[in-house]
C-alpha positions in Angstrom: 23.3 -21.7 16.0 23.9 -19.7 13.0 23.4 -15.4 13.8 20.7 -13.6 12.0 22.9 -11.8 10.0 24.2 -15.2 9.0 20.8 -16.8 8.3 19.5 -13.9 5.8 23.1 -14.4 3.9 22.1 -18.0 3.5 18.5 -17.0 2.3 19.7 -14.6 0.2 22.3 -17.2 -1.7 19.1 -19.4 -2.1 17.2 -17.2 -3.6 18.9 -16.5 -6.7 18.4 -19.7 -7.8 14.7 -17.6 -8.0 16.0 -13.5 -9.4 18.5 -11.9 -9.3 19.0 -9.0 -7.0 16.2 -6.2 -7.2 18.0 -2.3 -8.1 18.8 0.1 -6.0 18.1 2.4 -8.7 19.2 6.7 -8.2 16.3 8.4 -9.5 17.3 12.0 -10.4 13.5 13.6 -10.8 12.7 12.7 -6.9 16.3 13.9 -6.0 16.1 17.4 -7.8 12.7 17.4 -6.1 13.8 17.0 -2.4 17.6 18.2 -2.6 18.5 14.2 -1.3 20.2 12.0 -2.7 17.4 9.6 -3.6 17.7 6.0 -4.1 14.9 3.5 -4.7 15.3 -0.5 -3.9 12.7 -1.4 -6.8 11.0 -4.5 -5.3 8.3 -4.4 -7.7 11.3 -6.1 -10.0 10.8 -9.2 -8.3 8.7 -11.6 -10.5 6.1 -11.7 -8.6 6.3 -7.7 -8.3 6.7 -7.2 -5.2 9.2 -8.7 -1.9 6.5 -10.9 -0.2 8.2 -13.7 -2.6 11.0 -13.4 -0.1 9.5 -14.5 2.9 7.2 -17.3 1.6 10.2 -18.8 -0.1 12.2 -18.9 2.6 9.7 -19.8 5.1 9.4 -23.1 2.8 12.8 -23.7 2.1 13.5 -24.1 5.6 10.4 -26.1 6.4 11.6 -28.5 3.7 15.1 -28.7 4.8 14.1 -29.3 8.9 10.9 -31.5 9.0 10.4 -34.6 6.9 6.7 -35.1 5.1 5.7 -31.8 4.7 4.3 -32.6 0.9 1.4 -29.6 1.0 1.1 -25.8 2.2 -1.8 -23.5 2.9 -1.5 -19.5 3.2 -5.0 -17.6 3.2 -3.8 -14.2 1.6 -5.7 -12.0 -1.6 -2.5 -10.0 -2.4 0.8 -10.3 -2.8 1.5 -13.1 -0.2 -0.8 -15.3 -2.3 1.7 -14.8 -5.2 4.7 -15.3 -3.8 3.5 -18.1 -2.0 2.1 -19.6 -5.2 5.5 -19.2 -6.9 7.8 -20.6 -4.3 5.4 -23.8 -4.2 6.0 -24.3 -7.9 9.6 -23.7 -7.4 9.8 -26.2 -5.2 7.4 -28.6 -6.2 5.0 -28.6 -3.4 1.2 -28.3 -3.6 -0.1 -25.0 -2.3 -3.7 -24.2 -1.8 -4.2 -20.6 -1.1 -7.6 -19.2 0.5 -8.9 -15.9 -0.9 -12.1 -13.8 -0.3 -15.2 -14.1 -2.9 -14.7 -10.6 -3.5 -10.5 -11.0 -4.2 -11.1 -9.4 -7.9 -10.6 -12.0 -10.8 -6.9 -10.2 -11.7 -5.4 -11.6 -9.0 -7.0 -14.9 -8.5 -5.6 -15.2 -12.4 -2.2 -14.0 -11.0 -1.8 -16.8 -8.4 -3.4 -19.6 -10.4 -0.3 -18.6 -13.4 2.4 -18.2 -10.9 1.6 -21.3 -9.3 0.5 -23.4 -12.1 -0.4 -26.8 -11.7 0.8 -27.0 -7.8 -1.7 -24.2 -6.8 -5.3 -24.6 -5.9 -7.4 -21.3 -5.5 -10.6 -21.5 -3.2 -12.6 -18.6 -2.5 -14.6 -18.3 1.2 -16.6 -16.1 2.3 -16.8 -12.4 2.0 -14.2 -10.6 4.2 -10.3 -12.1 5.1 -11.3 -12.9 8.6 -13.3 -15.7 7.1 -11.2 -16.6 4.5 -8.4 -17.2 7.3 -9.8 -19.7 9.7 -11.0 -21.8 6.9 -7.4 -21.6 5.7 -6.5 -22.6 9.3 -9.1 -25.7 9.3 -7.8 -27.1 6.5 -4.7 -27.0 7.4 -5.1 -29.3 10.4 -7.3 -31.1 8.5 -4.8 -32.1 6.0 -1.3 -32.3 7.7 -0.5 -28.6 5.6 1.7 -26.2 6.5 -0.2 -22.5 7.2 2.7 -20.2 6.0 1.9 -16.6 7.3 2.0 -13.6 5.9 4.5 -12.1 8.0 4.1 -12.8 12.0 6.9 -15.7 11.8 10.8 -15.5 12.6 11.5 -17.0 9.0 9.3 -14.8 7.1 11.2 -11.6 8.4 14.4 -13.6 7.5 13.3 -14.0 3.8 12.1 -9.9 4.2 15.6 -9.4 5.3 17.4 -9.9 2.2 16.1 -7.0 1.2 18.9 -4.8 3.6 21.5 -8.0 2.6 21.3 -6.8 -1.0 20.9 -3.2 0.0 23.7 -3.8 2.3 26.6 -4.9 -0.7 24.5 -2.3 -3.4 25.5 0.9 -1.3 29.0 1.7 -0.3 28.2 3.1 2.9 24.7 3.4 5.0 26.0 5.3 7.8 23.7 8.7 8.3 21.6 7.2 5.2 17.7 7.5 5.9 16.3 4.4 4.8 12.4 4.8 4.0 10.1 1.6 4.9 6.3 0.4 4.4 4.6 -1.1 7.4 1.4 -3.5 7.2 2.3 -6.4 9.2 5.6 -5.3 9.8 7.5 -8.0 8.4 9.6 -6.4 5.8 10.3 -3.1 8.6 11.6 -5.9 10.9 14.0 -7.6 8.9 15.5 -4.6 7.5 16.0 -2.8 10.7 17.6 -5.9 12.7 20.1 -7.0 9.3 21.2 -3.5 9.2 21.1 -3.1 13.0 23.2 -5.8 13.3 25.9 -5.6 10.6 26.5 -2.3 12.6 24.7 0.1 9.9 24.3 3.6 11.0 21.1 4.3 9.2 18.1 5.7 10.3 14.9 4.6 9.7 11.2 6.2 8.7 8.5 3.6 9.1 5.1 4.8 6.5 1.7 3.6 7.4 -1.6 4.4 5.7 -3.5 6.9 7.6 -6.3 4.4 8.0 -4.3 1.8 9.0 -1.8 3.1 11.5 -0.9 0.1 13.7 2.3 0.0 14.8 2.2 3.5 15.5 -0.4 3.5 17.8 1.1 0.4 19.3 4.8 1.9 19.5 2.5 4.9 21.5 0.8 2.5 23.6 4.2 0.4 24.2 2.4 -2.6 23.2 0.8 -3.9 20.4 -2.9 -2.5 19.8 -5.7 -3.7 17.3 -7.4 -0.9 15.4 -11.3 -1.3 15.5 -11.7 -0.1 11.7 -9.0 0.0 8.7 -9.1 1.6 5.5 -8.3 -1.1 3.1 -7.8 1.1 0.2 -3.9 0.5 0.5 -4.6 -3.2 0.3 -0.9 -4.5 0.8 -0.6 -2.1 4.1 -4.2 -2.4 5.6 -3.5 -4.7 8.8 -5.4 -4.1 11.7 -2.8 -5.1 13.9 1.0 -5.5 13.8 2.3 -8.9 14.0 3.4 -10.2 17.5 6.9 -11.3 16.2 7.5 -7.9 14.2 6.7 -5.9 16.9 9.0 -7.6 19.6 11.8 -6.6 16.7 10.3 -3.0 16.1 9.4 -2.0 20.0 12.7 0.1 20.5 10.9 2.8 17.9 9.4 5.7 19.1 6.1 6.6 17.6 8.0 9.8 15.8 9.7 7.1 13.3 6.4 6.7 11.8 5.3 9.0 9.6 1.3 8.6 8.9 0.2 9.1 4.8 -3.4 10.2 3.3 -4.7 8.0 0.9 -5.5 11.2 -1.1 -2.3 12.3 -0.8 -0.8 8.9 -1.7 -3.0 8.6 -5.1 -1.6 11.8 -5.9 1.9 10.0 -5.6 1.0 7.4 -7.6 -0.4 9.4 -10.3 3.0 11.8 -10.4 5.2 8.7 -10.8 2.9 7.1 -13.4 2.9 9.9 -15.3 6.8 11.4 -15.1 8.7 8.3 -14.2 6.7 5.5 -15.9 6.7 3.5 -12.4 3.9 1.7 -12.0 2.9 0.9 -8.3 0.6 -0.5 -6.1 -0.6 1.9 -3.0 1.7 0.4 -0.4 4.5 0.4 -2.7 4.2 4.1 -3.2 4.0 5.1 0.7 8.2 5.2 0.9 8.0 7.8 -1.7 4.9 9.3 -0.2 6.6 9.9 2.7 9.1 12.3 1.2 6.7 15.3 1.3 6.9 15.4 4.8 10.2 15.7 5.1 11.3 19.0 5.4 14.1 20.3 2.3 16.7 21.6 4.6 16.8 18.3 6.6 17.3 15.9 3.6 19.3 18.8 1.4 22.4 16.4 0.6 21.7 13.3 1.9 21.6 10.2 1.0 17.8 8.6 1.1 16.1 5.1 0.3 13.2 4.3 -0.6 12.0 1.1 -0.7 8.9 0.0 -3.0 7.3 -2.5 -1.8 5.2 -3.5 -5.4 3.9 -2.5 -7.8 0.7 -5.2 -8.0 -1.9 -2.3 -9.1 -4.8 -3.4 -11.0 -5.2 -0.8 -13.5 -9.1 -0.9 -13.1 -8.8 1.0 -10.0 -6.8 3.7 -12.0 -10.2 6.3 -12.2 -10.5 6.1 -8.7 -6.8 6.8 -7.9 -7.0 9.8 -10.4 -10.4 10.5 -8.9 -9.0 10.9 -5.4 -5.1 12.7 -7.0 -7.9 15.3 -7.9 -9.2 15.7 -4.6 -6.2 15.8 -2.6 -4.8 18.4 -4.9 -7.9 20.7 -4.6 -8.4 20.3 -8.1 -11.7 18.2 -8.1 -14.7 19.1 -5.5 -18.4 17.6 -5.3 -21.5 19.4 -3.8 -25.1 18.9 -3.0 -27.0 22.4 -4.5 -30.5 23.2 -3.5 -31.4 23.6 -7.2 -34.8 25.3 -7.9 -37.3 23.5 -10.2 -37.9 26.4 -12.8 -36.7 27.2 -16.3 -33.3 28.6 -16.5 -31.9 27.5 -13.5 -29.3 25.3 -15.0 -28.7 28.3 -17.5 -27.9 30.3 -14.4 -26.0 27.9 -12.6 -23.7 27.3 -15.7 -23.1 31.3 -16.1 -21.3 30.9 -12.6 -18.7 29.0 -14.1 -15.3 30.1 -15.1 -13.6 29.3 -18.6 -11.2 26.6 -16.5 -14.2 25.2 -14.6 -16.0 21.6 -15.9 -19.0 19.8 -15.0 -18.0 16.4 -14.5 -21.4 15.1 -12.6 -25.2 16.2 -12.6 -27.5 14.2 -10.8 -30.6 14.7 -9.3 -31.0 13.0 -5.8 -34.7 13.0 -5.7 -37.0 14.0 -8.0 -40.4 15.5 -7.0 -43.0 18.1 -8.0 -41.6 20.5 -4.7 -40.1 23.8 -5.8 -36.5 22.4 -5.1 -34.8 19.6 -5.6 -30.8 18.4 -4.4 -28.7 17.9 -7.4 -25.2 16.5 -6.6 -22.5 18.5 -9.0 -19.0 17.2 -9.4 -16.2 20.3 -10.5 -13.1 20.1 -11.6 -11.0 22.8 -12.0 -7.3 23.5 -13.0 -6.1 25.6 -10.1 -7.7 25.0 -6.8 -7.9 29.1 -5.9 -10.8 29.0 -8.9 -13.1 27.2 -5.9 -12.8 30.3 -3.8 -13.8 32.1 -6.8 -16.7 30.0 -6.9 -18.0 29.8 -4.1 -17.8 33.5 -3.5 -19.9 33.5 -7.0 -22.7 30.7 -5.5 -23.0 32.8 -2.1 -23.9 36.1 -3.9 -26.5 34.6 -6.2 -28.1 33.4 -3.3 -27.0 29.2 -3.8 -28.3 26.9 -1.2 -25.2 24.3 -0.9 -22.8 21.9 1.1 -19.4 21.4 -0.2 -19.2 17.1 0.4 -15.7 16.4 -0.7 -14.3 15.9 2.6 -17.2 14.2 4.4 -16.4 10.8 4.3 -20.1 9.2 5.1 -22.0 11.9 3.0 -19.3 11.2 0.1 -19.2 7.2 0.4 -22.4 6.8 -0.1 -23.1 9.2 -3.1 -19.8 9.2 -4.9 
């Protein structure tokens, strides 16, 4: 039987018959930043924008090659998955039928139905993923179909793996390199650990998670995998509740320090800085390598070489006010309150005249409107230097204000924002 190392070489031949090898690009704004030499593996250059391709082609490729019949596939998946799936199935002729939510926005349903073309059938079930997978399931022993995972399967982290085999021939040496990877199911993390593991690669490794979504560190701390009762699945292409049973036996030797935890806020804020200066468009999970950065202390990375790898760059640009929205937050540019605003004349006036020249309204709205002598208005500020809201509030508290700063209450916030 052929070694890992040797499998991943053969996957990685097959796949340029698919793209060429994605960059392993030195980006000189994040390495003046950090004092590092700073690298970035730019998976969102795949054709399908991110590496998922990777995995679902190989996991079909080697179905194909080792049991006769298989003439139909199946993945349940409203993300990347769903595209790569849908383009290995046209690459190889196969019919594909991939299950998404109802509420999987129309962008991506497009996505899949154009990479796959004519080979790819989109249904939509139910309202949340869970649902959407056992019907994925049932029709796949319904039919004779192949389910192909998303990343909980020995060949999928192969296919992720060609990630480090390209990474591998791209950089002359990896030993003492810090190599930067997303976790959500773990497949990717897995494959490029054990390639580079096992070609004897002295790297070290960083593992990102979203903050509400932190599941293999809380399984590496628990020595065994753990569910999370609730995830944040604002970073969509990281947001697994539980790390898959195959990555995990790959991943176990970690310690829980190798996983560095990011804020969504603090992530957006990412996002929005390479947008802007580097033209880089990505996804949430493919901006958590770079993310991760900031907490890496200058004097430990001064020198040395670092990469990062982005994991896609899938981001529906309709979510692009509420990535700025929370940039804002994060950097204490952007606050919202709840004012006990008196029902008289001139009370606005008065409220306005606390407000500096740098200061903006950017939402007024009454929360209930009665004939009482006060009423709650919620007011949205946005500032341009976040010492201005100590300003502020010092100004609200000696006029005599009646408020509650909401920004970072999460249940207050959710509901009203």
């Amino acid at each position: 039987m052929r070694s890992f190392v040797e499998r991943v070489g053969q996957a990685a031949d097959a796949l340029r018959a698919l793209f060429p090898e994605t960059p392993l690009q030195e980006n000189d704004y994040l390495s003046k930043k950090t004092g590092a030499r700073v690298l970035l593996k730019r998976e969102d250059l795949t054709p399908v924008r991110s590496y998922k391709l990777r995995g679902a082609f190989n996991f079909i490729r080697k179905a194909l090659s080792a049991t006769a019949g298989v003439d139909s596939f199946v993945c349940a998946s409203a993300g990347n998955h769903a595209q790569g799936f849908a383009f290995a199935c046209r690459h190889f002729g196969r019919k594909g039928v991939v299950f998404m939510p109802v509420t999987t926005p129309q962008q991506k349903i497009d996505k899949t139905r154009l990479f796959g073309g004519d080979f790819i059938e989109v249904r939509l079930v139910g309202d949340y993923f869970d649902d959407c997978y056992r019907a994925a399931a049932d029709f796949a022993a319904a039919n004779a179909a192949l389910m192909v995972p998303p990343f909980d399967h020995p060949d999928i982290i192969e296919g992720q793996a060609t990630v480090a085999h390209e990474l591998a021939g791209q950089l002359d040496n990896l030993d003492g390199a810090l190599v930067l990877l997303p976790v959500g199911g773990g497949g990717l993390a897995a494959g490029v650990t054990g390639y580079l593991r096992d070609i004897g690669a002295a790297a070290d490794f960083l593992f990102a998670e979203p903050a509400g979504a932190p599941s293999l560190q809380r399984s590496l701390a628990a020595g065994k995998r753990v569910k999370l009762e609730r995830v944040d699945n604002f970073v969509d292409g990281a947001a697994v509740a539980e790390i898959g049973r195959e990555p995990f036996k790959r991943l176990k030797s970690f310690s829980a320090q190798t996983v560095n935890i990011v804020p969504e806020n603090r992530l957006c804020a990412t996002m929005i800085e390479m947008l802007n200066i580097e033209g880089v468009v990505l996804e949430p999970a493919g901006a958590l390598a770079i993310d991760s950065l900031k907490d890496l202390p200058r004097k430990t990375l001064k020198g040395r070489t670092v990469v990062a790898v982005i994991s896609g760059g899938n981001f529906d640009f309709e979510r692009l006010p509420e990535v700025k929205e929370r940039a804002l937050r994060f950097e204490g540019l952007k606050k919202y309150f709840i004012f006990r605003f008196p029902q008289r004349p001139g009370a606005l006036r008065d409220f306005l005249e606390l407000l500096g020249p740098d200061d903006d309204i950017t939402r007024f709205e009454y929360l209930k409107k009665s004939a009482r002598n006060f009423g709650s208005v919620l007011i949205g500020l946005e500032t341009k230097d976040p010492r201005n809201f100590a300003l502020l509030k010092r100004r609200f508290d000696e006029a005599g204000w009646a408020y509650q700063d909401i920004t970072d209450n999460d249940t207050i916030a959710g509901m009203l924002i």
